[in-house]
PyMOL commands that place a pseudoatom at each C-alpha (Angstrom):
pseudoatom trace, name=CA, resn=UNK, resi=1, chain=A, elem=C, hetatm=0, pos=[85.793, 68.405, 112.646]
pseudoatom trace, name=CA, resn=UNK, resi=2, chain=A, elem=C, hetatm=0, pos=[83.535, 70.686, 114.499]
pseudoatom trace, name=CA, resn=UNK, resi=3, chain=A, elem=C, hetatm=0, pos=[81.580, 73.509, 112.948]
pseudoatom trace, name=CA, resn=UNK, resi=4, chain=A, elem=C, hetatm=0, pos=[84.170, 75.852, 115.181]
pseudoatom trace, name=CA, resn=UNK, resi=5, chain=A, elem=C, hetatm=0, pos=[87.187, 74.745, 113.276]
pseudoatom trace, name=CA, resn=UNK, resi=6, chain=A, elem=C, hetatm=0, pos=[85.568, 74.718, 109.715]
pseudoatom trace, name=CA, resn=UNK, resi=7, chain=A, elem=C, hetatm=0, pos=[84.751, 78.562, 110.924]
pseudoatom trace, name=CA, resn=UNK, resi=8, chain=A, elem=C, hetatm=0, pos=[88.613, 78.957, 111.566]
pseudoatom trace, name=CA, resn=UNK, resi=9, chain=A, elem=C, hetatm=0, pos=[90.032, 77.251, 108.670]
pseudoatom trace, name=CA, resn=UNK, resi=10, chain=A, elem=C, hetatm=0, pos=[87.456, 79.756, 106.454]
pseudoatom trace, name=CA, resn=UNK, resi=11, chain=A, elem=C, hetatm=0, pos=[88.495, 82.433, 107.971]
pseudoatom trace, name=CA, resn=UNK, resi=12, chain=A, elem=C, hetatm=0, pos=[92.137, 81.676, 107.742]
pseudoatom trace, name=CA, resn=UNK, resi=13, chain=A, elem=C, hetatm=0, pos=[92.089, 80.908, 104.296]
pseudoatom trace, name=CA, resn=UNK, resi=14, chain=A, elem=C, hetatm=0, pos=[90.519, 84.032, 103.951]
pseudoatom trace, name=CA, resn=UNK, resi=15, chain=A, elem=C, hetatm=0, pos=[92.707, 85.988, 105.118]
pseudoatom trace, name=CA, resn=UNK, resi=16, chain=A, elem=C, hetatm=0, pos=[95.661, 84.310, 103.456]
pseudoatom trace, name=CA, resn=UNK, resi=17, chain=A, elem=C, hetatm=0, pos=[94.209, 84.824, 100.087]
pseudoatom trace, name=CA, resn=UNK, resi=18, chain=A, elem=C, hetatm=0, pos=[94.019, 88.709, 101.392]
pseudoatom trace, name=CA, resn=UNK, resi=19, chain=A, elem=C, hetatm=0, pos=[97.720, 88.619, 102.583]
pseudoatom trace, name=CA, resn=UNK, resi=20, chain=A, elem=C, hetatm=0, pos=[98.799, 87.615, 98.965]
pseudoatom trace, name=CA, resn=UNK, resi=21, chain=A, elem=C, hetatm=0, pos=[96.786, 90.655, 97.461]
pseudoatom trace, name=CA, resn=UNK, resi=22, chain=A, elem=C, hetatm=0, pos=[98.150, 93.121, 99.731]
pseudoatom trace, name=CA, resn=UNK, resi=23, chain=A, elem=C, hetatm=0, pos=[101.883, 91.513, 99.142]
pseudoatom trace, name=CA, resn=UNK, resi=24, chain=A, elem=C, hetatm=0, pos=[101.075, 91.865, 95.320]
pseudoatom trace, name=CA, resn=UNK, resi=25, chain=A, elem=C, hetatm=0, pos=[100.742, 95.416, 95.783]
pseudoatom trace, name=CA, resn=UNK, resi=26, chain=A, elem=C, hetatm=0, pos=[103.305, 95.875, 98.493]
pseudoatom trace, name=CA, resn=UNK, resi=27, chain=A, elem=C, hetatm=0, pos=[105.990, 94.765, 95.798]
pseudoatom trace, name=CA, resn=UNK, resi=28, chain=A, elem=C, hetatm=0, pos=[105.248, 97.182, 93.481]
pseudoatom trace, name=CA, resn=UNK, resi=29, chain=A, elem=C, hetatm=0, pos=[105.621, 100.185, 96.377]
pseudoatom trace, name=CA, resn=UNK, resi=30, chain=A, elem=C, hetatm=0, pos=[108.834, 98.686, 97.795]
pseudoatom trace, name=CA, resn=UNK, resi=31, chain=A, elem=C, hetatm=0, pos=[111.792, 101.092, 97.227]
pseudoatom trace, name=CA, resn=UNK, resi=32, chain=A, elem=C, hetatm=0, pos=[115.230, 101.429, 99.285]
pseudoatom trace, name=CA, resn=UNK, resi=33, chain=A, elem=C, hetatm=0, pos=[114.904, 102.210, 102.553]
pseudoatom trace, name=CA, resn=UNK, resi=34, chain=A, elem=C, hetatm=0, pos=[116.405, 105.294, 103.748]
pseudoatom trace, name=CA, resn=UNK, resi=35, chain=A, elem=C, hetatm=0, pos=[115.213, 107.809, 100.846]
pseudoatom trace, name=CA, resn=UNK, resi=36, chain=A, elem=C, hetatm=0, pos=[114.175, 111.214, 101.724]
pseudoatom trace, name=CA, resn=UNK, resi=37, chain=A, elem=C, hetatm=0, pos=[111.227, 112.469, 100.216]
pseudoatom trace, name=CA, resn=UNK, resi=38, chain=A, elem=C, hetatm=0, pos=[112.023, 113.825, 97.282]
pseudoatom trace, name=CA, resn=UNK, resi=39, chain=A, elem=C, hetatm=0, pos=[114.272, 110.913, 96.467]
pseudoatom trace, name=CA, resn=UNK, resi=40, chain=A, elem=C, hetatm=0, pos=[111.358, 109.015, 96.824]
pseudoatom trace, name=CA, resn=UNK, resi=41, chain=A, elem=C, hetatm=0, pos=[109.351, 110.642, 94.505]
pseudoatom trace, name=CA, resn=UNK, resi=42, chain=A, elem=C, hetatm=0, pos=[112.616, 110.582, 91.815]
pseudoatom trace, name=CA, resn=UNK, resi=43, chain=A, elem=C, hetatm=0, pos=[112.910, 106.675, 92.505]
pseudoatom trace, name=CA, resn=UNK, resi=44, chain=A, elem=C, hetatm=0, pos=[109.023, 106.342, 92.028]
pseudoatom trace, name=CA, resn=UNK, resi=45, chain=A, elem=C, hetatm=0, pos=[109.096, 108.620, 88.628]
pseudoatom trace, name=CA, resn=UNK, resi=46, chain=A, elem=C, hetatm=0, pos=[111.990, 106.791, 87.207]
pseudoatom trace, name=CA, resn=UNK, resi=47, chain=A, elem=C, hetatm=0, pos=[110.622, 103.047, 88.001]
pseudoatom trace, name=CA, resn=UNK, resi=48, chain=A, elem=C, hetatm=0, pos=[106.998, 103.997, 86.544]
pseudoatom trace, name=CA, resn=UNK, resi=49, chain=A, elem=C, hetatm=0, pos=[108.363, 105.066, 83.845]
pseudoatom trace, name=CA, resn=UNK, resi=50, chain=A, elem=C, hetatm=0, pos=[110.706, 102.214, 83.733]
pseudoatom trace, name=CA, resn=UNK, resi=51, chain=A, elem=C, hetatm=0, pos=[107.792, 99.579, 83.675]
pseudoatom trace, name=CA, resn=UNK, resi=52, chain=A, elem=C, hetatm=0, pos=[105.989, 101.093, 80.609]
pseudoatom trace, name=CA, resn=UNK, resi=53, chain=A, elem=C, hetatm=0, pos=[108.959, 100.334, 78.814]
pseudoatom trace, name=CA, resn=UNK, resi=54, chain=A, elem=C, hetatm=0, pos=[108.915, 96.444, 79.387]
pseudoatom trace, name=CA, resn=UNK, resi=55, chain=A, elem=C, hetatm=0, pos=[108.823, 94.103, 76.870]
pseudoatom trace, name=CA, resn=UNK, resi=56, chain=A, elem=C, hetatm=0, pos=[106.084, 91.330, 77.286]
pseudoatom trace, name=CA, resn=UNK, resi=57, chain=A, elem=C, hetatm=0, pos=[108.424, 88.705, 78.088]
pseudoatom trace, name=CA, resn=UNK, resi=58, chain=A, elem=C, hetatm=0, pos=[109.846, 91.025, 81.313]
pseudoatom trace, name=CA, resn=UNK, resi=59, chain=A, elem=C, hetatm=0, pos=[106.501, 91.859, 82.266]
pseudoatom trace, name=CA, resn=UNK, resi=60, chain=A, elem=C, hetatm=0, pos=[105.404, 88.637, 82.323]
pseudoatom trace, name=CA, resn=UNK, resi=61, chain=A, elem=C, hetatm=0, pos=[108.720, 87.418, 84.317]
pseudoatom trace, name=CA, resn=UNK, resi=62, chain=A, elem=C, hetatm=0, pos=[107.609, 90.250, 86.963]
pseudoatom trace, name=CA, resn=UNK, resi=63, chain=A, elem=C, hetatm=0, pos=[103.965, 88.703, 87.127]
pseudoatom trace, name=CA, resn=UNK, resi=64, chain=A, elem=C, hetatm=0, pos=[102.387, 91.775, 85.854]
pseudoatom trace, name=CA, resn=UNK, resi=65, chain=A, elem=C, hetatm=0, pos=[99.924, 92.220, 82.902]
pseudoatom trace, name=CA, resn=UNK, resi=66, chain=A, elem=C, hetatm=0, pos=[100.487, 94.869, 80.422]
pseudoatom trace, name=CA, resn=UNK, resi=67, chain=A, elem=C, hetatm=0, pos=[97.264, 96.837, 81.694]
pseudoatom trace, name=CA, resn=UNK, resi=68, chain=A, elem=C, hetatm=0, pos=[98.866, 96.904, 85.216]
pseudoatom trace, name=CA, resn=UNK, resi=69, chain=A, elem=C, hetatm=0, pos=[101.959, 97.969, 84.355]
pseudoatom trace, name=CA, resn=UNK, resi=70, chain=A, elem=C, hetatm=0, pos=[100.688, 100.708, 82.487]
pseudoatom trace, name=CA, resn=UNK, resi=71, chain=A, elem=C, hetatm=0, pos=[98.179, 101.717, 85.498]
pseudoatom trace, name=CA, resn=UNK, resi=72, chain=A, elem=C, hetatm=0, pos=[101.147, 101.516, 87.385]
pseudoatom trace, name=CA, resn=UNK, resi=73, chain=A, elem=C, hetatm=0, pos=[103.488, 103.053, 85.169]
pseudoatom trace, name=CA, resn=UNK, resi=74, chain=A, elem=C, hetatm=0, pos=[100.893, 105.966, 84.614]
pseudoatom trace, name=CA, resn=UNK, resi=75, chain=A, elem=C, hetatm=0, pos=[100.424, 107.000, 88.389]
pseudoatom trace, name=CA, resn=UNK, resi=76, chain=A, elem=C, hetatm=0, pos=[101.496, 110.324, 89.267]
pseudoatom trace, name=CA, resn=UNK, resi=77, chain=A, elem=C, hetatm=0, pos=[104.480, 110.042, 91.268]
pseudoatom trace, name=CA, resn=UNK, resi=78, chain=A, elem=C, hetatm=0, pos=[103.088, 111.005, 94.358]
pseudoatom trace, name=CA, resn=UNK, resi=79, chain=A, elem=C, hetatm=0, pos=[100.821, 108.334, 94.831]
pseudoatom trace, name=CA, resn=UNK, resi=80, chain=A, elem=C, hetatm=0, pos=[101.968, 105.803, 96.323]
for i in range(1, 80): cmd.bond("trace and resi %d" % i, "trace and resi %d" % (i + 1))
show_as sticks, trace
zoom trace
């Protein structure tokens, strides 16, 4: 291989590992499609809420830690 393509492959793997973060976090802002704003904010309230309630078993079943759900869970519902 040529230093180019060792460059590329870096850089690709990279930004895959940076794709994975950002689809981490894009899970845990999905909601419905179609809500208006306020019913936005309502589904956002009620699933924060939701994910301070999880056992450890369900949290651990959604790949979250305890700590993130409850920085999650503890967000203002207008934050996204």
């Amino acid at each position: 291989m040529n230093g180019l393509s060792d460059v590329r492959l870096t850089l690709h793997s990279q930004e895959l590992a940076a794709g994975q973060k950002d689809n981490a976090r894009n899970l845990l802002r999905n909601a419905p499609s179609g809500l208006s704003r306020w019913e936005l904010f309502w589904h956002r309230l009620h699933t924060r809420k939701a994910l301070l309630g999880l056992t450890p078993e369900q949290l651990k079943d959604v790949g979250l830690t305890r700590e993130q759900a409850r920085e999650e869970g503890l967000k203002p519902f207008w934050r996204i």
